[in-house]
C-alpha positions, -999 to +999 in steps of 0.1 A: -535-410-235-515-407-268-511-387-303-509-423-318-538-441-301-559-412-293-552-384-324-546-414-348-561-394-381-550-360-365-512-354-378-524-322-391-537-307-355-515-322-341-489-303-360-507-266-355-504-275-316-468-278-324-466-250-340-489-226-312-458-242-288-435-231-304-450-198-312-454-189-271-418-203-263-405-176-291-426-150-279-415-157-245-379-158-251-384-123-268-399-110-235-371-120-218-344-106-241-364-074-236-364-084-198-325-090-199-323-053-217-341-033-190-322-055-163-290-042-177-303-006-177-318-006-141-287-020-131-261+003-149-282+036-134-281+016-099-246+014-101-246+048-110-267+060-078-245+039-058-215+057-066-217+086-043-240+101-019-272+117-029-268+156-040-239+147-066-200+156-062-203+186-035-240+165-014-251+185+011-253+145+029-218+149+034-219+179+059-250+162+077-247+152+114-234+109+122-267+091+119-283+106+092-248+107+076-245+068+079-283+058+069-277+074+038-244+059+032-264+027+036-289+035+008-260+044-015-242+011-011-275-013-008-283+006-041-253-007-057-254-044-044-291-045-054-278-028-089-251-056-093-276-086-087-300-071-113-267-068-141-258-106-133-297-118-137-294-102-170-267-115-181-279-152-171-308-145-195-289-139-222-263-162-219-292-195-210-320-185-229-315-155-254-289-165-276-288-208-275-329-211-275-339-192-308-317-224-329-333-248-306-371-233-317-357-231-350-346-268-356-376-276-336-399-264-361-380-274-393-385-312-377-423-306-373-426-295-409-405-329-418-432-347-401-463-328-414-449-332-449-443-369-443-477-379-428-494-355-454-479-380-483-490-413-463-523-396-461-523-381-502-515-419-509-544-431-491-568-408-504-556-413-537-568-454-535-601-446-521-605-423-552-592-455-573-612-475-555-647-452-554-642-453-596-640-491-600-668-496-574-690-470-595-681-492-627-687-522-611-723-510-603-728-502-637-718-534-651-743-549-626-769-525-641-765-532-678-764-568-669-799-570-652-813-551-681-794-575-705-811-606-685-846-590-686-846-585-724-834-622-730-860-634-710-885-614-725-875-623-758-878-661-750-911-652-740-925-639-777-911-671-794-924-691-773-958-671-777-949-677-818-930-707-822-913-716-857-911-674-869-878-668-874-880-632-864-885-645-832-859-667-831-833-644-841-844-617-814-842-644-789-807-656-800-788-619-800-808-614-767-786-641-750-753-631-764-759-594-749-767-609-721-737-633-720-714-604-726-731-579-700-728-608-673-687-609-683-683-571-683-696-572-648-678-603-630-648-583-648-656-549-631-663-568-602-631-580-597-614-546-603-633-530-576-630-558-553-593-556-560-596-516-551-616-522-521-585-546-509-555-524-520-568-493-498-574-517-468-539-526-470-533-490-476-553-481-448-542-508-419-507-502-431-507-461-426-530-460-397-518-493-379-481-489-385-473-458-400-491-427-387-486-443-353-448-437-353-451-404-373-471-395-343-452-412-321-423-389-332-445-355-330-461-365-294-423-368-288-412-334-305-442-312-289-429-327-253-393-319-260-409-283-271-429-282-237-396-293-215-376-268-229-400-241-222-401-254-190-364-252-184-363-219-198-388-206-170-369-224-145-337-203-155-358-176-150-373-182-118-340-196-108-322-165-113-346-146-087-331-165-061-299-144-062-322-116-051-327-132-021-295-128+002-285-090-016-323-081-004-322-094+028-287-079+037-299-042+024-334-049+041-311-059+073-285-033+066-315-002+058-333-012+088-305-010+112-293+022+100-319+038+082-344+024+114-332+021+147-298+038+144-310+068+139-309+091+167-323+120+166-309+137+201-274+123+193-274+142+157-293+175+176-264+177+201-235+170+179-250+196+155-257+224+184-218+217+193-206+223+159-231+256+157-225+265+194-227+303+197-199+321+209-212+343+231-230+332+262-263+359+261-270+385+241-263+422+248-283+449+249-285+481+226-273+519+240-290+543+225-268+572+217-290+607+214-278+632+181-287+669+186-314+678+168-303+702+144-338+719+146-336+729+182-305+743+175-315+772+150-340+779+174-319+785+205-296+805+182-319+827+166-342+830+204-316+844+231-326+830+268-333+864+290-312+873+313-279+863+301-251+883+274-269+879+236-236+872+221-201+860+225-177+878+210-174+848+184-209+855+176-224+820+192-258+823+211-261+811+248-281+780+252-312+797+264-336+789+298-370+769+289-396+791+296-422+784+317-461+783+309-479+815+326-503+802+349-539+817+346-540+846+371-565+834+399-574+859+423-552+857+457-568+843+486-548+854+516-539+821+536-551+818+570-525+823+600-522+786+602-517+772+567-494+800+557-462+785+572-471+750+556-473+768+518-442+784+528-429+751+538-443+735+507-428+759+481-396+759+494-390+720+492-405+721+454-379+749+447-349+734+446-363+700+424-373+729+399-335+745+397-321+705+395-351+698+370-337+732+349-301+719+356-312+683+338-324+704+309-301+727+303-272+697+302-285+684+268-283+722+254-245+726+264-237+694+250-252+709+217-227+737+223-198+714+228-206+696+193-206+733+179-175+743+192-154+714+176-166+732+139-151+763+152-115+775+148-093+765+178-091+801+192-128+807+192-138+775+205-113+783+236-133+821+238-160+803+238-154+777+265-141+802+291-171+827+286-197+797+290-178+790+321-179+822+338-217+825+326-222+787+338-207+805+373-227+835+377-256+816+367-251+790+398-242+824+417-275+840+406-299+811+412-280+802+448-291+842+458-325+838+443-330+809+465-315+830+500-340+857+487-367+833+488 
């Protein structure tokens, strides 16, 4: 199939499909330049994230334990190889297709109105001899009208002088009958002629535009529209072309992210090399002592609630930790033991006697401590008063209860 043999009266369509190819290849080209635009900016903030490791100048990466440390080192420098691919596939856009291809769609289109204008005239000229030739052909059917009517009066003016031979009237009709006639017949072999001669100049017109003519014109545009549709062609080959650079940068970061960012990572390793670094320095914890503080409380009371049977007051005008005082017991009326179980009471009370004196002993400890804490807010010489009375009554205290218990 061809423009020529196929589109032979089409010059004009043909030239809009022209023009519709080179309105997507300019389109497209724009795309691109847009394309080539965000390629440079993805791969200029690539470049940027594959400057350092991920938190900024002080990352928190860099204090991260060996596996984890090197998977993200991986990201950061497949970032930046993946960045520079995109910042060469831009500028292969622009330097193949964005800055030589809007002069080629340019020139391109300048020769496609050339060739509209040009087949536009062949046709103007053709159209232009029909019209020529549509005007004699009318005239000519004219003539051929006026003639007929010219040969029907003649003959029916022969008629009447036959009908009245010798009158003159009659012969005179009959005579300017034939001359009309006469001329009528010339007027239309005449117009005849010129429309025949019309006829033949737009058939020479015509075979010579649509037989030789418009057959290269189209020739040339079939011609012009493929050289549009190769170029477009190459252009998306440049394009699709430059994705192959992707190829081997992907497949290395694919490689290098899934060795380290996949099955280097070790999750034990970076545990133990962390628990060394964060190791504690002791080997177990210690427990608490609990130290006791007088109560304050307690000490009012002993002072202001002497114990009984010991001195009310030092010379220094401290109290002596006083003896707890035991509960009365209810009085119960006294059963007199039998013979028997009296020795085993006996026995009894005597072994719970002496845990009661160590039981007051325990006691009583807490109480002269409190005395001890006293005596460091007192003056030197009254603190050393102090010390040897509570000794001497510590003494006959022991004295007292060690004769209570021989009473017993």
């Amino acid at each position: 199939m061809s423009f020529a043999k196929d589109i032979w009266d089409g010059v004009d369509r043909v030239s809009e499909h022209i023009a519709l190819q080179l309105a997507v290849a300019k389109d497209l080209v724009e795309m691109l330049a847009k394309r080539a635009k965000f390629e440079e900016d993805y791969a200029k903030k690539m470049a940027d994230l594959g400057k350092q490791l991920p938190g900024g100048k002080n990352p928190a990466a860099a204090k991260i334990e060996a596996t984890v440390h090197e998977a993200l080192e991986t990201v950061v420098s497949t970032t930046a190889s993946v960045g520079k691919t995109h910042l060469e596939l831009a500028e292969e856009i622009n330097a193949q297709i964005v800055k030589p291809f809007p002069a080629f769609l340019k020139a391109k289109d300048n020769d496609r109105k050339r060739m509209l204008k040009d087949g536009e005239k062949k046709i103007k000229i053709l159209k232009d001899l029909e019209t020529t030739a549509k005007k004699a052909h009318d005239s000519y059917e004219k003539a051929a009208a006026e003639a007929r009517r010219a040969v029907e009066e003649e003959k029916k003016a022969k008629a009447e002088l036959q009908a009245n031979p010798g009158i003159k009237k009659f012969e005179t009709a009959a005579g300017k009958a034939s001359t009309v006639k006469t001329k009528a017949l010339d007027r239309m072999t005449q117009a005849e002629r010129i429309a025949m001669s019309a006829v033949e100049t737009v058939n020479k017109c015509m075979q010579k535009t649509y037989d030789e003519e418009m057959p290269a014109l189209l020739g040339e545009m079939q011609k012009l529209s493929e050289e549009i549709f190769d170029k477009t062609a190459e252009l998306l080959a440049i394009f699709a072309n430059g994705h192959e650079r992707f190829e081997v940068p992907y497949k290395e970061a694919y490689g290098a992210l899934t060795e380290k960012a996949k099955e280097k990572l070790d999750k034990e390793a970076d545990m133990n090399e962390f628990i060394q670094k964060a190791k504690s320095e002791k080997d177990k914890y210690e427990l608490l002592e609990f130290v006791k503080i007088p109560n304050p409380n307690e000490e009012e009371l002993e002072e202001e609630e002497p114990k009984k049977d010991e001195p009310a007051a030092v010379a220094s005008g401290v109290e002596h930790p006083k003896e707890e005082e035991k509960p009365k017991e209810e009085e119960k009326p006294k059963e007199e033991p039998k013979e028997e179980e009296k020795p085993k009471e006996e026995e009894k009370k005597e072994e719970e006697k002496p845990k009661e004196e160590e039981k007051k002993e325990e006691e009583e400890k807490p109480k002269e401590e409190d005395e001890k804490s006293k005596e460091e807010d007192t003056p030197k010489e009254e603190k050393k008063k102090h010390k040897e009375h509570k000794h001497k009554e510590h003494k006959e205290h022991k004295e007292h209860k060690h004769k209570d218990r021989k009473e017993k």
